[in-house]
N, C-alpha and C positions, 0 to 999 in steps of 0.2 A: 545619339539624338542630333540631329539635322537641325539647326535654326537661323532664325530673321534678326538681325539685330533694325531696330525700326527708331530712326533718326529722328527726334522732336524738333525739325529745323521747321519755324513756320513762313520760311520763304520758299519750305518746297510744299509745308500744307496747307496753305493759306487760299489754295484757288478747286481744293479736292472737294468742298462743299456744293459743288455747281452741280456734279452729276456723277458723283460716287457710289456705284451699282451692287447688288448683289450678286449679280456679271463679275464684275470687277473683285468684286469679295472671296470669290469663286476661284478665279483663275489665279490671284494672289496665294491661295492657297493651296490651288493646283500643283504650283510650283516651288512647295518648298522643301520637298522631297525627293526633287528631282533634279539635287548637283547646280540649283540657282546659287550665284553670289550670292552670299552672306548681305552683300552690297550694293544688290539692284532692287529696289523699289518696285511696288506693282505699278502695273499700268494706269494709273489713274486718268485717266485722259480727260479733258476739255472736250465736251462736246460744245459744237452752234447750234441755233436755237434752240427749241424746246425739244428738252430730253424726257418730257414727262412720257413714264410707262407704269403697269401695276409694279413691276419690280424697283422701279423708282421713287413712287410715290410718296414713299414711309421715309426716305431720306432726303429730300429737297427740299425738306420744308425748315431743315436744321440752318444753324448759323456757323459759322467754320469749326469754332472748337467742339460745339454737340456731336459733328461725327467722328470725331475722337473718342467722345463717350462713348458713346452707341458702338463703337467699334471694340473698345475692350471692355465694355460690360457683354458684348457678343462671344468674344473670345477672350477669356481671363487666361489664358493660359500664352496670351503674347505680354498681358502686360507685366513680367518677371522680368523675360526676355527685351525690352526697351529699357525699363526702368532700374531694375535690378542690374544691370552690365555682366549677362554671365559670361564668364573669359571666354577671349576668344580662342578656339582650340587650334593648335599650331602645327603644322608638322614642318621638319627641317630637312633638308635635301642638302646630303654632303659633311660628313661626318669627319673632315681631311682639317680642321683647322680648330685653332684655340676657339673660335667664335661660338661654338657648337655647345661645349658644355658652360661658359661664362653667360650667353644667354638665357641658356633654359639655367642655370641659377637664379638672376634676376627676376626671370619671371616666374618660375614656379617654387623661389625659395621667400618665402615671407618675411623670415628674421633675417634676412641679408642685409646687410643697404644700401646696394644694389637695387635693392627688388621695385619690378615696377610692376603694378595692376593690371589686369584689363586681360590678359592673354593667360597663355599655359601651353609650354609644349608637350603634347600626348604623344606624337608616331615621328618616327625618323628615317629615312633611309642612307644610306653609308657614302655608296656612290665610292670615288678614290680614284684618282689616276696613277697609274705604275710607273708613266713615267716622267711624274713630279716627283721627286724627292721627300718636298714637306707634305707631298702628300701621304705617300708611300709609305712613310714612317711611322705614320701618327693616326690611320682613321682604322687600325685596330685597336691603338689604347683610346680614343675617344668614343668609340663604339660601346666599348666596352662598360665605361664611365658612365654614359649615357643612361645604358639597362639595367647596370648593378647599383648605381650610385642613385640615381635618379629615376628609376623602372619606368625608362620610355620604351615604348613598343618598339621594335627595331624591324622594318619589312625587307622585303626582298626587291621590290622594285617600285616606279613613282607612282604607277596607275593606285596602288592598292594604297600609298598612303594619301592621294587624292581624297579617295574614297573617304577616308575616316578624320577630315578637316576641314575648318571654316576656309585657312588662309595659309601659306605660306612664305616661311624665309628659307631662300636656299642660298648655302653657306657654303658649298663647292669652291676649296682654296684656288679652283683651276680654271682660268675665266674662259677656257677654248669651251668647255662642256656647258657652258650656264646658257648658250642660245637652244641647243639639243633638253637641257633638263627643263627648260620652261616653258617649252612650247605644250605640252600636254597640261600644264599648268593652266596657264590662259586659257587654252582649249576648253576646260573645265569650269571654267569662269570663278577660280580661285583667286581672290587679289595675293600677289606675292611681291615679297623685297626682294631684292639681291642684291646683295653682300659685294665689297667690293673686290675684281674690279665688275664690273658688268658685264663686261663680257673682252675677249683680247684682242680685238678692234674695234673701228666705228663703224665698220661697216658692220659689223655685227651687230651692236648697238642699236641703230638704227634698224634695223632686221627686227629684235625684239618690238620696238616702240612699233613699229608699225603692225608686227603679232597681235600686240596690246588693244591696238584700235580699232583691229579685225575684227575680235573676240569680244571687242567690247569689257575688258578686262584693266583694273589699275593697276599699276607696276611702277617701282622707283626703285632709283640705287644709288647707295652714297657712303664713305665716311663717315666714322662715329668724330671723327674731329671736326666735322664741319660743326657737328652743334657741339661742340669744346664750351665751357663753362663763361660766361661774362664776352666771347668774342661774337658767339652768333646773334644776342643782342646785343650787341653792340652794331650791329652790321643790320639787323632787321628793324630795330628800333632809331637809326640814327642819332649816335649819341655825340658822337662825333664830329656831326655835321657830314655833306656828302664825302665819302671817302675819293682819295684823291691819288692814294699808290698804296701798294699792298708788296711786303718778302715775306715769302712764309717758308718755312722749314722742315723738314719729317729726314726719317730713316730711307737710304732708297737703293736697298742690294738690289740685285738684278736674278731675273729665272728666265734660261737660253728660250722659254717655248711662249714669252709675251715681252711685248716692244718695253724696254729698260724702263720706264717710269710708271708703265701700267700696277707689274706687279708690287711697287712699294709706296714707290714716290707718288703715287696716287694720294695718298696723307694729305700731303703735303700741299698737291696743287689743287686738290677737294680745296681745303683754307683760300686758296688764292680766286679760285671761280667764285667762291660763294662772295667772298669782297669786291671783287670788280664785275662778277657774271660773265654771259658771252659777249662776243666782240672783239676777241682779241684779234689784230689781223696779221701780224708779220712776231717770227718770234727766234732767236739766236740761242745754241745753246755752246758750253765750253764745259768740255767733259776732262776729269782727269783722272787719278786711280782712288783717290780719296773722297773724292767730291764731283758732282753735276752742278752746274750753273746753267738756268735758263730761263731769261731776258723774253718779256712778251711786251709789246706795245700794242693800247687796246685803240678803236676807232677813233675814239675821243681823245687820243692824247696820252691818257693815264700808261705810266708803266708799272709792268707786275715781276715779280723774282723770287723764283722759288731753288733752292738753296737744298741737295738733296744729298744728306749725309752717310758717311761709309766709313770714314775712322773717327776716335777721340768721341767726347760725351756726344752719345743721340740724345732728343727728344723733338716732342712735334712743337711747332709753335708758327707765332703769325705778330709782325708788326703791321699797324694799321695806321695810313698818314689822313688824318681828316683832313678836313675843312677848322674845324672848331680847335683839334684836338689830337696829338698822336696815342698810341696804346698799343700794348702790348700782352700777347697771350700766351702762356703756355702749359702744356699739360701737367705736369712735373708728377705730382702726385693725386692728381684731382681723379675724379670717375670716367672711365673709357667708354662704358658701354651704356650708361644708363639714359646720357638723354638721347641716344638716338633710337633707344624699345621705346621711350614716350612718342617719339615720331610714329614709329611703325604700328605699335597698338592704334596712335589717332587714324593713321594713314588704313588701317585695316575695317575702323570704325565707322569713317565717314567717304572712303574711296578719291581723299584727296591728296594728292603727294607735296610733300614741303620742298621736293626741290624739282626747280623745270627743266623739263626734258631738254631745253636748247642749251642749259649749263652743261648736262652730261655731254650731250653729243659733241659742246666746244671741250670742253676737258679732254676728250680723247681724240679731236684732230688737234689739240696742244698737243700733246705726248706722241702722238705720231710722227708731229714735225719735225719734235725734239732730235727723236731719230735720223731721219732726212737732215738735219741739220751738225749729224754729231758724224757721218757716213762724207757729209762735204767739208769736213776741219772746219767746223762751225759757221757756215754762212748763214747769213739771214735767210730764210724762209715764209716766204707770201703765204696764209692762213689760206684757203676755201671750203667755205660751208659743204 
């Protein structure tokens, strides 16, 4: 069953009383059948002057919220679908990484506590690169896991699990394939996450974002550490006061077929974009067999250090220098995956993504540089957009 998830924001229906048609009633309904976002609204449009017609007549005479009424005492069978929140049906692209079955736990396991509401994933497709390793090794016991453990559908290719979802997250541990796997996504006007990295450049990146705007289509990608426990408010909220330098730290082995920091240490410098944003403009990095170091200085002054480990105790973490207050975050044993399905369910719900496009695009000409920087015995390196 095909459906509208229909937003009670009344700063998008506060002006639909002027000339809300049976036209309009029409064509909204036309389209929900027919492969619409889950997330595009009908066309209500603002007419100029007088919109009076027979087909009009019976609705203009309301005040904003009466054609609320009138709209689902019209059709009771939207108002389940607004009110009641039925999950949103999930399919997942890319069956090659732990992310795969730890999410569909969360969401489709209720007694977890993990679990988070709003979604469910139903169809999966496998996907796998032969020649990634982590991948190659792992997305026939994750497949497997998937259909026996948890009876998701497993298909043969993306058009077919298109077909049978609200929205997707593609979870492809292999960022070279996520521009190829998304693009029939968008096309479809599927809102989708992706999983990181986003893709294994920025020029890629950039590629997708611009798919996105074509289509008309929401899309976002990011780290489950970015919203890490007590740091991302602390960073969203200002608790701090304006933060004033950020080192943040993650795990950062390396895979030969994406530039050294994409495929781990992306963690890590997720933490570091979300506390300072973009802006960064020149940045040095000092590489050696146990560790990466790489030094950003942002437009303003502020410096940032992200710190990317490979021997002796990992974990992710972030110190924070305010204005007010310093602090400290880290994973250790807290939840990995859960607030960032809270993001993706809101972000599926409302078509607005928590983190901006110009953080992703600076995160990954940071990690490119790193590169150009580690290839010259560490010289500084000039940022461009």
């Amino acid at each position: 069953m095909h459906f509208f998830f229909i937003s009670l924001n009344f700063k998008v229906l506060k002006g639909w009383h002027r000339c809300f048609t049976i036209s309009d009633l029409k064509n909204f309904l036309a389209g929900r059948g027919q492969g619409t976002s889950a997330l595009q609204p009908p066309d209500l449009h603002e007419h100029s002057g007088d919109c009076r017609s027979p087909e009009t007549e019976v609705l203009m005479k309301f005040q904003p919220v009466k054609p609320l009424i009138l709209l689902f005492s019209m059709l009771p069978g939207l108002l389940p679908m607004s009110l009641n929140a039925q999950p949103v049906r999930i399919g997942l692209i890319g069956l090659d990484t732990s992310h795969a079955p730890a999410f569909t736990r969360s969401l489709n396991d209720s007694a977890s506590a993990e679990y988070v509401p709003g979604g469910r994933v139903v169809c999966a497709f496998p996907g796998g690169s032969p020649d990634v390793e982590a991948s190659r090794t792992r997305v026939e016991g994750y497949t497997r896991e998937l259909k026996e453990k948890w009876n998701i559908e497993i298909v043969g290719d993306i058009s077919t699990l298109i077909s049978k979802v609200d929205a997707v997250i593609l979870t492809s541990v292999d960022g070279r394939v996520h521009l190829q796997q998304v693009r029939p996504v968008l096309q479809a006007h599927k809102p989708v996450f992706i999983d990181k990295p986003m893709a294994a450049n920025v020029k890629e990146v950039k590629e997708i974002f611009r798919l996105a705007d074509q289509y008309q289509t929401p899309c976002f990608s990011a780290s489950s550490l970015r919203f890490l426990d007590g740091f991302y408010q602390a960073v969203q909220n200002k608790t701090l006061g304006a933060i004033l330098g950020c080192e943040a730290f993650s795990p950062a082995s390396y895979e030969p077929h994406h530039p050294d920091l994409v495929w781990y240490g992306i963690h890590g410098i997720e933490m570091l974009f979300t506390a300072l944003g973009p802006g960064c403009v020149k940045i040095q990095r000092i590489q050696q067999a146990d560790a990466d170091v790489v030094i950003g200085v942002w437009q303003d002054g502020r410096v940032g250090v992200f710190r990317g480990l490979r021997s002796g105790a990992k974990d992710y973490g972030v110190a924070l220098y305010g204005e007010k207050s310093i602090a400290h975050f880290e994973l250790g044993k807290g939840s990995v995956y859960k607030n960032l399905l809270i993001q993706i369910i809101e972000f599926f719900r409302t078509g607005r993504s928590p983190v901006p496009r110009e953080e992703t695009i600076a995160m990954f000409t940071f990690m490119e540089a790193a590169d150009k920087s580690k290839k010259q015995s560490g010289k500084w390196i000039t940022l461009r957009p």
